[in-house]
Structures are given as structure tokens and as C-alpha cells.
C-alpha positions in Angstrom: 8.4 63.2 21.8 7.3 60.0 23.5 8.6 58.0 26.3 8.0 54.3 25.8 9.6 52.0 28.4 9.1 48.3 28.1 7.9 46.2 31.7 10.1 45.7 34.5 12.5 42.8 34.0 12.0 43.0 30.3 15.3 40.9 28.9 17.3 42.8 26.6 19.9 41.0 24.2 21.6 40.0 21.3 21.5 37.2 19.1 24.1 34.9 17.3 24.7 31.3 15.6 27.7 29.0 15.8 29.1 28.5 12.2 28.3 31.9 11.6 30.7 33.5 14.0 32.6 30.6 15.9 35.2 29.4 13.3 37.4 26.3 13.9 35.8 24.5 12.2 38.3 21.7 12.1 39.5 22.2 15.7 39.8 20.5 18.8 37.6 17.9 17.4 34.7 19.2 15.4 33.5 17.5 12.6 31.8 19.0 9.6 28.4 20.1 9.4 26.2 20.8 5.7 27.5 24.3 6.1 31.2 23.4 6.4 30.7 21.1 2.7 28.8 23.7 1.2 30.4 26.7 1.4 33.7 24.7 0.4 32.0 24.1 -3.1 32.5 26.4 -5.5 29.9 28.9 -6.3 28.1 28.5 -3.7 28.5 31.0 -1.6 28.9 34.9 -2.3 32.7 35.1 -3.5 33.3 31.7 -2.2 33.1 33.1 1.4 33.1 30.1 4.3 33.0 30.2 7.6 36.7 28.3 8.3 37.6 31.9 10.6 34.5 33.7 10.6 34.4 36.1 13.5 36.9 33.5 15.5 34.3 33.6 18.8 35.8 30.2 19.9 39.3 31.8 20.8 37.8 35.2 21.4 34.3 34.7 23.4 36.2 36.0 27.0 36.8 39.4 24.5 33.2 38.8 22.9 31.4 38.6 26.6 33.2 41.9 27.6 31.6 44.0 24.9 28.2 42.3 25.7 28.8 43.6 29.2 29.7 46.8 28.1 26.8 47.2 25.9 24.7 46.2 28.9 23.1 43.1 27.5 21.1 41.2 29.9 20.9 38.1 28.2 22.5 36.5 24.9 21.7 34.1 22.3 23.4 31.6 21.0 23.2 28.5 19.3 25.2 24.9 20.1 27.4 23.3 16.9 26.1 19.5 17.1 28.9 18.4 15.2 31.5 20.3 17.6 29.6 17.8 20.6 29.0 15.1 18.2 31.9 15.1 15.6 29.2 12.5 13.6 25.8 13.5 15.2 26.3 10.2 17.3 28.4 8.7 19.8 30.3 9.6 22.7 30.4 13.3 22.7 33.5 15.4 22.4 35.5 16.6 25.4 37.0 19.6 23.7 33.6 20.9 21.8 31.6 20.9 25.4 34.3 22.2 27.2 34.2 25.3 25.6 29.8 25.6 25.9 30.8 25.2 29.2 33.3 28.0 29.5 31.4 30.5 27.4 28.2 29.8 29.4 29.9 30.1 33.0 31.6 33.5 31.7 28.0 34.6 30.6 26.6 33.7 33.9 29.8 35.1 35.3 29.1 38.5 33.6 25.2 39.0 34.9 23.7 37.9 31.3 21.0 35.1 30.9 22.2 32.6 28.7 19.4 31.5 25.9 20.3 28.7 23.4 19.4 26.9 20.5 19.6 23.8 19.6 19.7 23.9 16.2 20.3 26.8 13.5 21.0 24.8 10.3 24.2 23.2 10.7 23.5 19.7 10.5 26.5 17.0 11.0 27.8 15.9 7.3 27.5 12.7 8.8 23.9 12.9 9.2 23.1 14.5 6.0 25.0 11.3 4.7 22.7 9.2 5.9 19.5 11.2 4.2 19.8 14.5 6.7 16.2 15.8 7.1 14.6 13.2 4.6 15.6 10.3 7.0 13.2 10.2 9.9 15.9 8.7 12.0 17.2 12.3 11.7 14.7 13.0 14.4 15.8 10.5 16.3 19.4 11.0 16.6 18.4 15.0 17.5 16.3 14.3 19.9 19.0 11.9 21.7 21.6 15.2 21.2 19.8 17.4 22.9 18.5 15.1 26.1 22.1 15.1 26.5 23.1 18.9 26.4 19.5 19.0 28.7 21.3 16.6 31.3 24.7 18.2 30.6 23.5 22.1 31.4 20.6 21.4 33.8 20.4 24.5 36.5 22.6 26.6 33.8 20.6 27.7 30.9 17.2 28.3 31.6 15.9 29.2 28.5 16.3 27.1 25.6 14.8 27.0 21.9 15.1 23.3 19.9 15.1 25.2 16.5 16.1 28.4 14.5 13.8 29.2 11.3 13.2 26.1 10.3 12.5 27.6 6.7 16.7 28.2 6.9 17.1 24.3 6.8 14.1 24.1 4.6 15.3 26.3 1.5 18.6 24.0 1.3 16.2 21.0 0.3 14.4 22.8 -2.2 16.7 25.3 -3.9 20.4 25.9 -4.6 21.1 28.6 -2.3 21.2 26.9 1.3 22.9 23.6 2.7 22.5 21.0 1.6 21.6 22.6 -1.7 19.1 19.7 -2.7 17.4 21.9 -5.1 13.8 20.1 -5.2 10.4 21.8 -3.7 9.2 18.5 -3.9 10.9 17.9 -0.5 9.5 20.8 1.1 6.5 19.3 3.1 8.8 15.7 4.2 11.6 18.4 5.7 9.4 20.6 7.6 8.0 17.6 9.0 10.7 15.8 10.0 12.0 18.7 11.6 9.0 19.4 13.9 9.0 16.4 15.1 12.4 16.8 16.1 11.2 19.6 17.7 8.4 17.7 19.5 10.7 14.7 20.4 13.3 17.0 22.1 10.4 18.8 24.1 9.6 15.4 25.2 13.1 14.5 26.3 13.1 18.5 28.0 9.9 17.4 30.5 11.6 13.7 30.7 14.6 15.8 31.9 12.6 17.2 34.8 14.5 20.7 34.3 13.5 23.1 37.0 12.6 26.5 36.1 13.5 26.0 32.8 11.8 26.9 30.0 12.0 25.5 26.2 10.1 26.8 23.1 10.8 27.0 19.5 11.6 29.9 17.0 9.7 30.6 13.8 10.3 33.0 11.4 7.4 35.7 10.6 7.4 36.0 6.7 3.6 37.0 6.1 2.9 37.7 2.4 0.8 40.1 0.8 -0.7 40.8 -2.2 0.3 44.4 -4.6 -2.8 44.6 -6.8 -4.5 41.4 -5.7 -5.3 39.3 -9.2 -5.9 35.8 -8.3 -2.2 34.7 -9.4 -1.0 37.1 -6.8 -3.4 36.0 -3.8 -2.9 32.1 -5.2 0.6 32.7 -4.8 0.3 34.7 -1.5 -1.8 31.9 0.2 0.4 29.3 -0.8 3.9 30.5 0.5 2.0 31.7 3.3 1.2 28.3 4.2 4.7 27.1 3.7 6.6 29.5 5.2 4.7 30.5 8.0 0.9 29.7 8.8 2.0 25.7 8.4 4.2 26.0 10.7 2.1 27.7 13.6 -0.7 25.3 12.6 1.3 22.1 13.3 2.7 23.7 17.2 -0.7 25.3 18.2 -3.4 23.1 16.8 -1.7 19.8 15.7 -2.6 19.7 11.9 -1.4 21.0 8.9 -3.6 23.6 6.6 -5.1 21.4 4.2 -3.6 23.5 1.0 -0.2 21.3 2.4 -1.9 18.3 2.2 -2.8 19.1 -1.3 -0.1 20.3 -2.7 3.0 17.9 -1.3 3.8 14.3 -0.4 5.1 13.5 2.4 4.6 11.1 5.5 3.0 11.6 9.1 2.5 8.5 11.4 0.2 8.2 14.0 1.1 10.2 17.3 3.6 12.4 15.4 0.8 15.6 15.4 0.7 15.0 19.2 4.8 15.2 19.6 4.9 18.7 18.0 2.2 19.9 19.0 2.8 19.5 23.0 2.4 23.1 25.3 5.7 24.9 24.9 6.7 27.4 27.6 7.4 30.3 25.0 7.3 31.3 21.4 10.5 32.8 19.8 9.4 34.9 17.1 12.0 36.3 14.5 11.2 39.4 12.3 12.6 41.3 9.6 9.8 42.4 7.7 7.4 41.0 5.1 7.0 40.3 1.5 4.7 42.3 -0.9 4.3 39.9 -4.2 3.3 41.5 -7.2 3.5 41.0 -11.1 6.5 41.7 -13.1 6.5 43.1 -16.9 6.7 39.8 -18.3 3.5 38.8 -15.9 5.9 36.2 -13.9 4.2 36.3 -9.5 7.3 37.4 -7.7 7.8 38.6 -4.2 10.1 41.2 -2.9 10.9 42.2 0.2 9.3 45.2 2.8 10.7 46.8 5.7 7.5 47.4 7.3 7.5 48.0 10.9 4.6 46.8 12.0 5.2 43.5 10.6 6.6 43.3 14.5 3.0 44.2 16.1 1.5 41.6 13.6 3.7 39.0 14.5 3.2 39.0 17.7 -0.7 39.4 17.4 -0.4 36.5 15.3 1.3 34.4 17.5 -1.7 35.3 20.2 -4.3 34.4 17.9 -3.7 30.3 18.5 -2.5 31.2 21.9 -3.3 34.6 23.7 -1.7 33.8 27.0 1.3 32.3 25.6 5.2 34.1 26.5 6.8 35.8 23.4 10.5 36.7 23.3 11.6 38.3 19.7 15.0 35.9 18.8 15.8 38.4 15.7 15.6 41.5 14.6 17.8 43.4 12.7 18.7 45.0 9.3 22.0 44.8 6.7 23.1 47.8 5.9 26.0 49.3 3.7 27.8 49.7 6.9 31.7 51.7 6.1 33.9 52.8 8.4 34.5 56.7 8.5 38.1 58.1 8.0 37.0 59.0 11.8 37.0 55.4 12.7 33.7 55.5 13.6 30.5 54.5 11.6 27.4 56.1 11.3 23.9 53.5 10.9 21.5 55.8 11.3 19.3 53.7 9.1 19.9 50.9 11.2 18.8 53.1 14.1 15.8 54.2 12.4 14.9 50.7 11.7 15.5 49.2 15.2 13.3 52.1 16.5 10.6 51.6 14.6 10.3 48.0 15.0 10.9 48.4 18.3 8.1 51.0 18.7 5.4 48.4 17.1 6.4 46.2 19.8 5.9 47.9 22.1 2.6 48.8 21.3 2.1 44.8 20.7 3.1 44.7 24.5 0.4 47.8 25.4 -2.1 45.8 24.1 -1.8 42.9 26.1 1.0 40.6 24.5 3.2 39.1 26.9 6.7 40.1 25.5 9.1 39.2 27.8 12.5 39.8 25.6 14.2 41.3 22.5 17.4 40.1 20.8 19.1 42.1 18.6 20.2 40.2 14.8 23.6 40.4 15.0 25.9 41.5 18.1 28.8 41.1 15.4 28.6 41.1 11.8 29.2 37.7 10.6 28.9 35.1 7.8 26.0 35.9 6.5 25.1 32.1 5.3 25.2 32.2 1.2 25.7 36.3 1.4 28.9 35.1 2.9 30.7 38.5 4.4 28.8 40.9 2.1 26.0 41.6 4.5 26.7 43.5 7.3 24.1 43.1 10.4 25.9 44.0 13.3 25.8 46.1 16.1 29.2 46.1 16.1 31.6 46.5 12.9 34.2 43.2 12.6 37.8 43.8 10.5 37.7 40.4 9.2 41.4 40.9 8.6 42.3 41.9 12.1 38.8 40.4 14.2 38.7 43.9 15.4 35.1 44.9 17.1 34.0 48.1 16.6 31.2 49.7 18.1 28.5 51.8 15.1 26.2 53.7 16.2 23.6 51.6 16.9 25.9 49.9 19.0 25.9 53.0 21.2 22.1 54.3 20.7 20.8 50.3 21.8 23.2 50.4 24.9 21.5 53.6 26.2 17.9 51.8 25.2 19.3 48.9 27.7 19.9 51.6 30.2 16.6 52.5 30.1 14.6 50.3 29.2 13.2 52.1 26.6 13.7 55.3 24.1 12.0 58.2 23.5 10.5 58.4 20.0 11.3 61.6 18.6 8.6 61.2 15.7 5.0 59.3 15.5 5.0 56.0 13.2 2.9 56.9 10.3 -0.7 55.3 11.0 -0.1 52.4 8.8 2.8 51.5 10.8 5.0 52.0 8.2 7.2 54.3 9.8 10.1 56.4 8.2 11.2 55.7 4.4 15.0 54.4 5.0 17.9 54.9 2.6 17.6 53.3 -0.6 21.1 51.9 -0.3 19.8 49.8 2.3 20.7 46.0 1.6 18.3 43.0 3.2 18.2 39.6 2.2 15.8 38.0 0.2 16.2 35.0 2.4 13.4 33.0 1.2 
């Protein structure tokens, strides 16, 4: 057995999004975001699931900060719903929608636990998405004006802030069915991305413009590393090119300003002068979000396909990824986490021992990332609550904490109770070694994860 305790200070937490657990979505003002229109079309979401209720967090985040106290949580991430501020995106903002950010950020505060916010995770104003969404460069614009105002509004409050979740999330739902917008043409992909980092860069701009203290803003990017099965030259083509799109383009543009040429080649889309030096301005942090990675291999009919790998140390690599373009840079993991078929016991209580298995094992990996030198300065949990799981709707279960849709009951798995006493701690002792691969313990088959991308 192994003691492994993480640095002094080391922020511990959990991790959320607005339409995924706030609900009202017609209340006190909101408007509708791409979310809001999608899942209200048929078909498009698991079962026709939406997120009208969804874990009802805007009546119950008094009840919601309580557990997170109780589970010892010093810090919590969440993310702002533009179109509950700005009903259109634009305009005079909405009394109602920043009173409660207001609330549930002075109750966090209140309660010991370091707020950390995002900007953006994929709910974009309808309004916007009207008027082109994410193809429209004025898209950009009009973000970068929403958040110079939450910067002014919450100045001396929230001291860490991220400008956007995953971009790939907003990504997919321009160049497939499955997300919002549901645009459904990979042509798209490269204009998107683009438009989106330079949101990004724009609203770092407006953040140093802002002059905001001890403050620190960054961005989140998903880790989604492909590798090759058997390694034919479909499979490596294949490999190299998501890799680009998914992941490497993205720390490419932040870190050295430029796209990987395979981008170029492969997609159409516009960058004006200056725009490579918006998004690729110092940040003060990188959030990195990991799950696993993808192995991609050939089926029986010889189609390239990818499916999905929990693999621990996809967490060390990550983060020695991340260090590679910038060794000395800050790295907080925004997401981490696992679905599983999560049922309650006629007990009442429910047992996730693969979800503790998982969470330890990643957790191991970084903290050997942090051994070797990283600066890791924070870990969020994916999910505090289970919640609607975006076109999964409710059939994914991520929580540390089990929710009765019917009732909005919270109840506390396992993992709930094996991460508080990590909290405590400040680390775990790891009861068996991680395989020298890093591939740690083979979990459940009836283990469920997305193929999100």
C-alpha cells in the first residue's frame, strides 16, 4: 500500500454546467439557447430527454452548496447561461438571471469553496445562432462584449475563470446530427473552431483590459489523443487527422499561434491578420479535461473506426502534453469522471466501485504527472450530480451523487463517500500498483462512457 498525497493547497472540487443541471429554462427571464431548440426537436435527444427541470439547481443551489460542504469541496465549477444574462446574447442584461450568479457565488464564497467559472459550455443564445451562431464572426464579437461584462460585474469575486468548455462540444453540433445546433456538415469544422478561439482570445483581451486583480483566466480543452490498433496507414491517416482536429489544433493555435498545416489542407475557412495573435496571448492556466482516449482500428467490413479506452494514464499524458508547448504553465483538471450503470440498492444505497476504481487510477497517474514536475494545482470531479447528459439525455449517470429525477432527491454513492475522505486527506492510499503501462485495473464490462466525439 502507497500513500500518495497531492501539494499543500492543492484545490479539490467538482464540476458542473448550466443547462445541464439548472432547469428553468423559461424562467425569470431566460431566453433560449441551441440546447433549449434542440432537445425540443424530436429525435434528437435520447428518449426525447430536455433539460426544461433537469436537476432544478436554480431553486435548489442553497441545498446543492450544502452537500458540496459536506463532501468537503474546496472549490466548484460552474458554468454562466449567457442567454439567462442576455435573454438574446445582446442588450441590457437580465436582472433576474444575474441575481441568481450572484446569490449562488456569495453562498459559495459563504461556504469556504473557490468559485471557478466558465464562460461558455455550448449553450449558445438561439438568438445568436439565428444570426449564423459560430459561422458568423460577429459571434466573437458579441461574446467577447458578454463576458467584459460578467468580468466587470464579478471583479474581486471569482478568481478563476475559464472562457470556454471543450470547444469540440460546440464543434460536433456543426458537423454532425448529434449536438446543437445539429448542422450536420464537417465542412464547417475548421470556420467553427476558429471563430471560437478567437472568442477566446477576444475575451482574454477584455480580462487584462479589465485590470482584474489576482485573477486568473485560462481556457479548457479536451484531451482526446488517438491511437492506432494495428497501425496500417488507413488507421495512422485517420489517427493523425482527428488528432489534429480534435486536439493537437487546438493546443497549436493557444501555445504557438498557427494551425498544423494538415488543417490548412484539409478545410476552408477564414483567418484575418492579428486573429493568431488574439488566441494565442499568455493565459494564466490550462484546464485540461480527461476521460480517456480513443484506440481506432479496422472493422470486418475494413471501414477506420475509433472506440473508446479507459486508460489511465491518458491523465499523465495529458498533462505532459500540455507541458510540452509550455513546461512552466499552471494545470487544473476541469473533468474527470466516468458513466456508470449506477442503481440504487434495496438498501438505499449504491455501490460504484467501478467508478472508484476509475477515479483512483486516474487520479494516481496524476499524481505521478505532479511528481515529475507538472504544476497541477486542482482536480474537479465530472459530475457532482448526475445530470442531462447532453444527447444521452438522463441515460448516463456521472455523478458523485445519485439524483431521483422524480423527486430531485441527492443521494450520496459510494464515490461520493470514498472522494470526501480523499478531500480530507489530500490524497489516498493505493491499495494496488498501476500496471506498468498505466493501464491500471480492467473495470466492469457493464461500464457505459460516451463516445462523445
Amino acid at each position: 500500500m502507497k500513500r500518495l498525497t497531492f501539494p499543500t493547497g492543492f484545490l479539490w472540487g467538482a464540476a458542473t454546467a448550466a443547462y445541464q443541471i439548472e432547469g428553468a429554462w423559461d424562467q425569470d427571464g431566460r431566453g433560449p439557447s441551441i440546447w433549449d431548440t434542440f432537445s425540443h426537436a424530436p429525435g434528437r435527444v435520447y428518449e426525447n430527454h430536455n433539460g426544461d427541470i433537469a436537476c432544478d439547481h436554480y431553486h435548489r443551489f442553497q441545498e446543492d452548496i450544502e452537500q458540496m460542504k459536506k463532501l468537503g469541496l474546496t472549490t466548484y465549477r460552474f458554468s454562466f447561461s449567457w442567454s439567462r444574462i442576455f435573454p438574446t446574447g445582446v442588450g441590457k442584461p437580465n436582472p433576474a438571471g444575474l441575481r441568481f450568479y450572484h446569490e449562488l457565488v456569495d453562498a459559495l464564497l459563504n461556504a469556504g469553496i473557490e468559485p471557478n467559472a466558465t464562460l461558455y459550455h455550448w449553450d449558445l443564445p438561439q438568438a445568436l445562432e439565428d444570426q449564423g451562431g459560430w459561422l458568423n464572426r460577429e459571434t466573437a464579437v458579441r461574446f467577447a462584449e458578454y463576458a467584459a461584462f460578467l468580468f466587470r460585474e464579478f471583479k474581486g469575486k471569482i478568481k478563476l475563470w475559464s472562457t470556454l468548455n471543450e470547444p469540440n462540444g460546440t464543434v460536433v453540433g456543426y458537423v454532425t446530427p448529434a449536438f446543437a445546433p445539429g448542422k450536420n456538415d464537417p465542412s464547417l469544422h475548421m470556420q467553427v473552431v476558429h471563430h471560437l478561439l478567437l472568442a477566446h482570445g477576444m475575451a482574454v483581451r477584455e480580462f487584462r483590459n479589465a485590470g482584474m486583480g489576482n485573477a486568473n483566466i485560462g481556457i479548457v480543452i479536451d484531451q482526446w489523443q488517438r491511437v492506432c490498433e494495428t497501425g496500417t496507414p488507413a488507421e495512422r491517416e485517420f489517427a493523425a487527422n482527428e488528432t489534429d482536429a480534435y486536439y493537437i489544433g487546438y493546443l497549436d493555435a493557444i501555445f504557438l499561434g498557427k494551425y498544423p498545416q494538415s488543417l490548412h489542407d484539409r478545410f476552408s475557412f477564414e483567418v484575418r491578420p492579428g486573429d493568431m495573435e488574439l488566441i494565442s496571448q499568455p493565459l494564466d492556466f490550462q484546464g485540461v479535461n480527461c476521460y480517456g482516449r480513443y484506440v481506432v482500428y479496422t472493422d470486418e467490413k475494413g471501414n477506420v473506426c475509433s472506440r473508446f479506452d479507459r486508460y489511465p494514464r491518458a491523465m499523465y499524458d495529458a498533462v505532459q502534453k500540455i507541458r510540452e508547448y509550455r513546461p512552466d504553465v499552471p494545470i487544473y483538471v476541469t473533468e474527470n469522471g466516468t458513466a456508470c450503470p449506477d442503481v440504487l440498492g434495496k438498501d438505499g444505497h449504491l455501490h460504484d466501485q467501478d467508478r472508484i476504481a476509475y477515479l483512483r487510477d486516474y487520479l494516481a497517474e496524476l499524481h505521478r504527472a505532479v511528481q515529475d514536475g507538472a504544476d497541477v494545482r486542482g482536480y474537479y470531479c465530472w459530475s457532482l450530480m448526475d445530470n442531462f447528459e447532453w444527447g444521452a439525455g438522463y441515460s448516463m449517470r456521472f455523478g458523485l451523487q445519485y439524483v431521483d429525477y422524480e423527486t430531485q432527491e441527492r443521494i450520496w454513492k459510494d464515490s461520493a463517500y470514498w472522494y470526501q475522505t480523499v478531500i480530507a486527506a489530500n490524497g489516498f492510499d493505493l491499495e494496488e500498483p498501476l500496471d506498468a503501462s498505466g493501464g491500471g485495473i480492467q473495470y466492469a464490462a457493464t461500464l457505459v462512457q460516451p463516445e462523445k466525439f
